[in-house]
C-alpha positions as CSV (number, residue, x, y, z in Angstrom):
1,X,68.8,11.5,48.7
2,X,71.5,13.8,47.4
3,X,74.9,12.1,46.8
4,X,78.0,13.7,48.0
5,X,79.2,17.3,46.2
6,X,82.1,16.6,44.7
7,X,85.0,19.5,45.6
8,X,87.0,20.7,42.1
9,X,90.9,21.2,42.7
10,X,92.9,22.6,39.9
11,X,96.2,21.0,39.1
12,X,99.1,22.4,37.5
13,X,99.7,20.9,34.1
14,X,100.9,20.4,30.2
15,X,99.0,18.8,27.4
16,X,101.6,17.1,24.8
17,X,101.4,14.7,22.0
18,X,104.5,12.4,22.5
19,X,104.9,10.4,19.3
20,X,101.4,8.6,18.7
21,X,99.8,9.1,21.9
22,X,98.7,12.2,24.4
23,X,99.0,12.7,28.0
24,X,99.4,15.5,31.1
25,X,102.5,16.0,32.1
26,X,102.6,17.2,35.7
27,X,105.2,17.9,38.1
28,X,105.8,15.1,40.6
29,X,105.7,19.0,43.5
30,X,101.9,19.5,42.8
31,X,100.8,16.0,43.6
32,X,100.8,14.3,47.0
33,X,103.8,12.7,48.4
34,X,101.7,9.4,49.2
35,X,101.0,8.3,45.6
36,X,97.5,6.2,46.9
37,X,95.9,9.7,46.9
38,X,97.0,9.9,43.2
39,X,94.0,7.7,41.8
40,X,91.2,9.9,42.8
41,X,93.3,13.1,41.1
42,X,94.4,11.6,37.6
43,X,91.0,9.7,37.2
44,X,89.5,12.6,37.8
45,X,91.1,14.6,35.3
46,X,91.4,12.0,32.3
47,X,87.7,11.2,32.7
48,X,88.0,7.8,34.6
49,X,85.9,5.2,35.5
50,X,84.0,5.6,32.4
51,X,82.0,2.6,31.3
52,X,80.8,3.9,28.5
53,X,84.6,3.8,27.3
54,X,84.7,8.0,25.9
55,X,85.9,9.6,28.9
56,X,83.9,12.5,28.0
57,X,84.2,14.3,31.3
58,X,88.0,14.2,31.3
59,X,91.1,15.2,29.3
60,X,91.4,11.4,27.8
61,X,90.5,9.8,24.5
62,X,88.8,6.1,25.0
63,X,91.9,4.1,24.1
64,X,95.0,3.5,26.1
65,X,97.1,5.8,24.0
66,X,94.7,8.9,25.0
67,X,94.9,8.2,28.5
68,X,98.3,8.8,30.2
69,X,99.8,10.8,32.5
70,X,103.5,12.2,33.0
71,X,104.8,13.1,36.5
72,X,108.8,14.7,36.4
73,X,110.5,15.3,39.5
74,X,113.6,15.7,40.9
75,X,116.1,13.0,39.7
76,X,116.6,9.8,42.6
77,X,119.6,8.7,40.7
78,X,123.0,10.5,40.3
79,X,123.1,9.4,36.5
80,X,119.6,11.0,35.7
81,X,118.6,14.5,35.1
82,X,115.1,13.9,36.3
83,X,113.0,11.2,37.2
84,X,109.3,10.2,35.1
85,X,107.0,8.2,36.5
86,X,104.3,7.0,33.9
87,X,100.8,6.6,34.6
88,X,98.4,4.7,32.6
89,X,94.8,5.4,33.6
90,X,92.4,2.8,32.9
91,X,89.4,4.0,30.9
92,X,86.5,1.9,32.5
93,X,87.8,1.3,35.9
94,X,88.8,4.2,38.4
95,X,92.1,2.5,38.7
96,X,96.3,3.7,37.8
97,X,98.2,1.4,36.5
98,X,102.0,1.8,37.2
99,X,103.3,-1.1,35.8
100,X,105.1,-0.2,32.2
101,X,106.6,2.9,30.7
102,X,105.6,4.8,27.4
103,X,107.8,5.0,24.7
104,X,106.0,7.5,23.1
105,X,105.4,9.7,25.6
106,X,108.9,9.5,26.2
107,X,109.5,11.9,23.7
108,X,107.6,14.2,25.4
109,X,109.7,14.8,28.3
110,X,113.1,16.2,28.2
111,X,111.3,19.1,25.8
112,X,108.7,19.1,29.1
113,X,112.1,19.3,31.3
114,X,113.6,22.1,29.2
115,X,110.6,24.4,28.6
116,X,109.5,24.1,32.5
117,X,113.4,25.0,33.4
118,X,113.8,21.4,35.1
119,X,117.1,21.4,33.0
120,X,119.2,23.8,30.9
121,X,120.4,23.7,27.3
122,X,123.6,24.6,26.4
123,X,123.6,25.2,22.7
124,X,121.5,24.1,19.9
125,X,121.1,20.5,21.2
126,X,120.3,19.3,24.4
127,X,120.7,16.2,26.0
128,X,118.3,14.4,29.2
129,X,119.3,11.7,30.9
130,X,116.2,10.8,31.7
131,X,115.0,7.6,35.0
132,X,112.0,6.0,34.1
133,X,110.8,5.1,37.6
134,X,108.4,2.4,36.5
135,X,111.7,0.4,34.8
136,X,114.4,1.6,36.5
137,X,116.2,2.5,33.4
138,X,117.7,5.6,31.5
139,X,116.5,7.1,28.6
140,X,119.1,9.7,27.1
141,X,116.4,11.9,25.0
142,X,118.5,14.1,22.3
143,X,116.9,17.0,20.8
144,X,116.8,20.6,19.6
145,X,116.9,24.3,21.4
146,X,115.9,27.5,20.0
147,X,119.1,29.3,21.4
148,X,116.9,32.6,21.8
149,X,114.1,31.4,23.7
150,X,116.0,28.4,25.3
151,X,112.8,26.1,25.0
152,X,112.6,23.0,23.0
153,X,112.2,23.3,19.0
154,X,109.1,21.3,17.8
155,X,109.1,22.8,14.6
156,X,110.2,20.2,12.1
157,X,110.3,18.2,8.8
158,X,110.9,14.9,10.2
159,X,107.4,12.8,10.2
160,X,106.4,9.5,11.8
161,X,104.2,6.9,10.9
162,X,100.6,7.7,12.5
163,X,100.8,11.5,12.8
164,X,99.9,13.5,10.4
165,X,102.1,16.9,10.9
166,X,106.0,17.2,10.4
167,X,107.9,17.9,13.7
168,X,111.7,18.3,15.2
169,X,113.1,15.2,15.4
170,X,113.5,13.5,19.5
171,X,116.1,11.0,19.2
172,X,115.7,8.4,22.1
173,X,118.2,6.2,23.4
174,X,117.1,3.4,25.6
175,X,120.1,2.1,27.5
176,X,120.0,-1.5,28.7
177,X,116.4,-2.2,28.6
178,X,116.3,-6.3,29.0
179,X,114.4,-7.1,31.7
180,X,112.5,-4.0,32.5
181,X,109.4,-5.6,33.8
182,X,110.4,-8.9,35.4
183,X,114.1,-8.8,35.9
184,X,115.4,-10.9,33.2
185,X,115.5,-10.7,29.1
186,X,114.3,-14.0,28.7
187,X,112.1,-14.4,31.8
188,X,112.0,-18.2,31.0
189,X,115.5,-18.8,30.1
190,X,114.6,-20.1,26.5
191,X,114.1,-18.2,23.1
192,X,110.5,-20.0,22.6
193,X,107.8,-21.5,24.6
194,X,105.1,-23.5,24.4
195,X,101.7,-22.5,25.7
196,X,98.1,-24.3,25.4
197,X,95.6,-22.2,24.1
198,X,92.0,-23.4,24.1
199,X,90.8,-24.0,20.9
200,X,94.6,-24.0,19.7
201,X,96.0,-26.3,21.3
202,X,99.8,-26.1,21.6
203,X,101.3,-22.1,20.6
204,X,104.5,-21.1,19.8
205,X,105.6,-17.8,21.5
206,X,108.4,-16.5,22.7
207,X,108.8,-14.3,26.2
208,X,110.4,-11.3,25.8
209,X,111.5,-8.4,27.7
210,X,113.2,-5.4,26.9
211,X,111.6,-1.9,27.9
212,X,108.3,-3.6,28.3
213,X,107.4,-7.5,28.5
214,X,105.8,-8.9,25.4
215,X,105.2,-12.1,24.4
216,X,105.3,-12.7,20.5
217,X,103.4,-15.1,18.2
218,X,103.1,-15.7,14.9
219,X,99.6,-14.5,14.0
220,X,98.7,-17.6,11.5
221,X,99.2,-19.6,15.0
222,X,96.1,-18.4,16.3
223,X,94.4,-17.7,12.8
224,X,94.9,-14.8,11.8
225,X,96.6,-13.2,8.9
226,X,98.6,-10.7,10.6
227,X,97.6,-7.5,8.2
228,X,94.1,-6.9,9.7
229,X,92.7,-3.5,11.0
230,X,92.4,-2.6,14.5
231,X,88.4,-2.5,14.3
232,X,88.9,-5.9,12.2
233,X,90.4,-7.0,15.3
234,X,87.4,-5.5,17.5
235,X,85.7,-7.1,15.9
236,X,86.9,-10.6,16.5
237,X,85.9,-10.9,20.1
238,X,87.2,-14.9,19.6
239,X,90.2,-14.0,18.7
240,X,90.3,-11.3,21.7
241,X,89.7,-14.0,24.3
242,X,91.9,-16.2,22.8
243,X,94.9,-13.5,22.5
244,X,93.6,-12.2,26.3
245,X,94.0,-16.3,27.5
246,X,97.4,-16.4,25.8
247,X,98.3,-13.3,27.8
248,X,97.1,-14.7,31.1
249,X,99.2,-17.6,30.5
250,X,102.1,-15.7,29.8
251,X,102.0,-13.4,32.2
252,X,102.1,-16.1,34.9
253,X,105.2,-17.9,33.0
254,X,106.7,-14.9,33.2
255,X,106.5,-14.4,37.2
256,X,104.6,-11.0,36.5
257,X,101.3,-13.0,38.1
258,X,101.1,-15.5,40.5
259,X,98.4,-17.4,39.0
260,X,95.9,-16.4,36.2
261,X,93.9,-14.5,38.0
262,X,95.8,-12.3,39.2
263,X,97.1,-12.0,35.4
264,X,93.8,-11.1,34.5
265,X,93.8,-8.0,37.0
266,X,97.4,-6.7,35.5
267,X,96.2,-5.6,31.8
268,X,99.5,-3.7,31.2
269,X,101.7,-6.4,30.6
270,X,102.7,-8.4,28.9
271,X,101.6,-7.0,25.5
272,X,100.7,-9.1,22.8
273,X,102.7,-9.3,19.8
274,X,101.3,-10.3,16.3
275,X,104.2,-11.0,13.7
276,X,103.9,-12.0,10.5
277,X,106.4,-12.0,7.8
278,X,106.8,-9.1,5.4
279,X,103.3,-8.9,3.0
280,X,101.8,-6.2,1.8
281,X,99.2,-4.8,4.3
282,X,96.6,-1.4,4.4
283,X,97.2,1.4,7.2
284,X,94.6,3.1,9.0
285,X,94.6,6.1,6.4
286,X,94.3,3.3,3.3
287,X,97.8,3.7,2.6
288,X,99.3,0.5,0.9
289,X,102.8,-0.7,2.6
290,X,104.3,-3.2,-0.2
291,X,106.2,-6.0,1.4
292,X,109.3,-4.7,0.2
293,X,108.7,-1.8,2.1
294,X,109.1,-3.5,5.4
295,X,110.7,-6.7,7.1
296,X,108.0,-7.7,9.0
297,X,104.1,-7.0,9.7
298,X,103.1,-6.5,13.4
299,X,100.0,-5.7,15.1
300,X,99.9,-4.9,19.3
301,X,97.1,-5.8,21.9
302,X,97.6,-2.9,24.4
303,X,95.4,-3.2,27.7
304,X,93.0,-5.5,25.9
305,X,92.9,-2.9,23.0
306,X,94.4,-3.5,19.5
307,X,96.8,-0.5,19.2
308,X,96.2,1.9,16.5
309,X,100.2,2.7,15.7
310,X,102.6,0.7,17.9
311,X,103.8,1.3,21.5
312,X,107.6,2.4,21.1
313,X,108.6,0.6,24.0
314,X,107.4,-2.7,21.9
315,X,108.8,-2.0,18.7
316,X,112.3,-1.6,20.9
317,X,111.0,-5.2,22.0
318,X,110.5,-6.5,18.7
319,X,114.0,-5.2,17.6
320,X,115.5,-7.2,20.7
321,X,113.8,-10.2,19.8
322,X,115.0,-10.1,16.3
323,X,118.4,-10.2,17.4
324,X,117.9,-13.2,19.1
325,X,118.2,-16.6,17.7
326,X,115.1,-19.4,17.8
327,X,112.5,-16.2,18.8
328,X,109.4,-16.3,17.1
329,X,110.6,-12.9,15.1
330,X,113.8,-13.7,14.4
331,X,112.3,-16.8,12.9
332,X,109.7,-14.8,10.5
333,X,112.4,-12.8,9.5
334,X,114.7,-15.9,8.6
335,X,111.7,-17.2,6.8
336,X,111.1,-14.0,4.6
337,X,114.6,-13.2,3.8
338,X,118.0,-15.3,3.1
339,X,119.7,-13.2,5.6
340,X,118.0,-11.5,7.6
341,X,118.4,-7.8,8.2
342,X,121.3,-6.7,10.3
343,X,120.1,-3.0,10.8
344,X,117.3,-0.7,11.6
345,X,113.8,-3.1,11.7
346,X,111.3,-1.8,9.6
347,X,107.7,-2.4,11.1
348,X,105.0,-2.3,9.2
349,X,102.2,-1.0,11.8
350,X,98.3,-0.2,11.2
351,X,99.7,3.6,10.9
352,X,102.7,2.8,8.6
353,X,106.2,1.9,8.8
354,X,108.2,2.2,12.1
355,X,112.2,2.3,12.3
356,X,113.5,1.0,15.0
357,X,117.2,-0.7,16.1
358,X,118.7,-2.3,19.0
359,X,122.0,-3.7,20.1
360,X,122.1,-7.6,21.9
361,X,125.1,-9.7,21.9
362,X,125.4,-13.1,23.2
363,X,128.0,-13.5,26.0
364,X,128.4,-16.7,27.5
365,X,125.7,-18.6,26.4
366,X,123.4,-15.0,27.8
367,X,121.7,-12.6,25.4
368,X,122.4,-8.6,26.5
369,X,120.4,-6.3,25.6
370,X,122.8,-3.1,25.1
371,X,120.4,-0.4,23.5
372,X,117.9,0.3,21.7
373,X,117.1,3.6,19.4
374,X,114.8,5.4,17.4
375,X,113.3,9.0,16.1
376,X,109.8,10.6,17.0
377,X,108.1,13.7,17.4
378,X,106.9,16.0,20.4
379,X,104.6,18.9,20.6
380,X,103.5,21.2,23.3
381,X,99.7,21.6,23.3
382,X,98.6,24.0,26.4
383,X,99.5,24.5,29.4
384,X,97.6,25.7,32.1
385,X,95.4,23.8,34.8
386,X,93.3,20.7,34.5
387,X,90.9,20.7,36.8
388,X,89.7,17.3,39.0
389,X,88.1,16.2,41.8
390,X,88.9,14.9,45.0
């Protein structure tokens, strides 16, 4: 018995690198209003459910970062320019998540915005207030304009950690990010928790969220060193479950899930957060990072998935936490240093070093989050149509 021929639709769409990962960027017009017609659509086109974990028959890579989509529209709120909904497609299952933003792809949109005429530039610099629909935040996305042309300038000598091409610099502005995902900086109301892990016992972490939940522990807590690889780390499928338990748990302390197993069917957040206090550690390429080169080592579960670079959305996480007294980072840094840095954090990531700064204060006995800030790269790869399936 034949199974049912499947009907190829062609979508409108852009192909960009937005600081370490890749995704389509399509316009919000060419999909359907009702967004549960969506899944069929963007799995379709990234290659999705795949379980042999390639996505071979779609435009995604076989890691989280590969496998993202983009959709601009028309802006919801009078203080944005546009709106961006992000879309991370799980690889294995034919399922959308909806649940975080991307940092890096981030970077990718206002140049989307200018070079689709979504918004104008006025000079050689343009500025896009931008609403991340999945946060409800801003992101103010600084960048450059050919003034001829009057599309985005990618052409540049600035270079981030991970990619190996120089590029026009984005600068990215995330405006009061604490409590993006659940409502609250500290979703427990305390600078560290404790959290029973089996075959741990008793963890250290602390809850944090700012642009994305995370929660953060000291890797020697779980044993580990903190400077491994992300196949070392594939590797370790003991220290997987155990990290992937710690999530659960914290996901449910953190009112994202109701109970763990619902936390085990939200992969998205919170990340986990392995911090360890500046040592010298490898990158991906065998570059050596000397400790003095960085204030702290950290290494990123992403959807199960021990990311290759860093998510941005985390390292404006990690900057946040450092800011804040008793947190497991602010603690490694305290621990490393006599006084601990008051400026741009230096991460030292599997793909190098990542600079990244953020503004908190503490006003009546509450930590703010103001801002948080940092630099990456763009590019346009093709544009055209990506065909799918419905």
């Amino acid at each position: 018995m034949r199974g049912a021929a499947v009907v190829q639709v062609a979508i409108p769409a852009v192909f960009m690198r937005g600081g370490t990962s890749k995704g389509l960027l399509l316009h919000a017009r060419d999909l359907p209003l009702d967004r549960d017609e969506w899944t069929t659509l963007l799995c379709g086109a990234m290659g999705s459910p795949d379980p042999y974990g390639r996505q071979l028959d779609g435009m995604g890579g076989g890691v989280s970062s590969l496998s993202k989509v983009c959709v601009i529209g028309e802006p919801t709120r009078p203080d944005a320019d546009l709106d961006y909904t992000f879309v991370q497609v799980m690889i294995a299952e034919g399922r959308l998540d909806f649940r975080t933003n991307c940092g890096n792809m981030s970077a990718a949109v206002g140049p989307f915005a200018v070079d689709e005429g979504l918004v104008s530039a006025d000079g050689e610099r343009c500025v896009v207030r931008i609403h991340n629909t999945n946060t409800g935040k801003i992101i103010r996305s600084t960048f450059g304009v050919d003034v001829e042309s009057g599309r985005a300038r990618y052409d540049g000598d600035f270079l981030i950690p991970g990619v190996a091409t120089r590029g026009a610099p984005v600068h990215l502005d995330f405006l009061d990010p604490g409590g993006a995902s659940t409502g609250r900086l500290l979703p427990t109301g305390v600078s560290q928790d404790t959290i029973d892990v089996a075959t741990r016992g008793p963890v250290t972490v602390s809850l944090i969220d700012a642009a994305n939940a995370a929660v953060f522990v000291h890797a020697s807590s779980v044993g580990l060193s903190g400077v491994e690889l992300p196949a070392q780390l594939e590797e370790d499928r003991g220290s997987l479950a155990l990290l992937e338990g710690l999530r659960r748990q914290a996901s449910v302390r953190m009112g994202l899930a109701g109970d763990l197993a619902g936390a085990a069917r939200i992969t998205g957040v919170p990340f986990v957060c392995l911090v360890t206090e500046a040592t010298e550690s490898i990158t991906l390429s065998g570059e050596l990072i000397p400790a003095t080169n960085a204030d702290l080592v950290i290494r990123v579960i992403s959807h199960t998935q021990p990311h290759r670079a860093m998510p941005l959305t985390i390292a404006l996480c990690t900057a946040v936490a450092a800011r804040i007294s008793g947190s497991v980072v602010a603690d490694a840094l305290s621990h490393a240093a006599a006084s601990p840095p008051t400026g741009p954090l230096r991460l030292a990531t599997p793909s190098g070093v990542l600079t990244v700064d953020a503004t908190v204060t503490e006003r009546d006995d509450t930590w703010v989050a103001t801002s948080g800030s940092f630099v990456r790269t763009a590019r346009r790869l093709f544009d055209g149509r990506v065909w799918s399936h419905r």
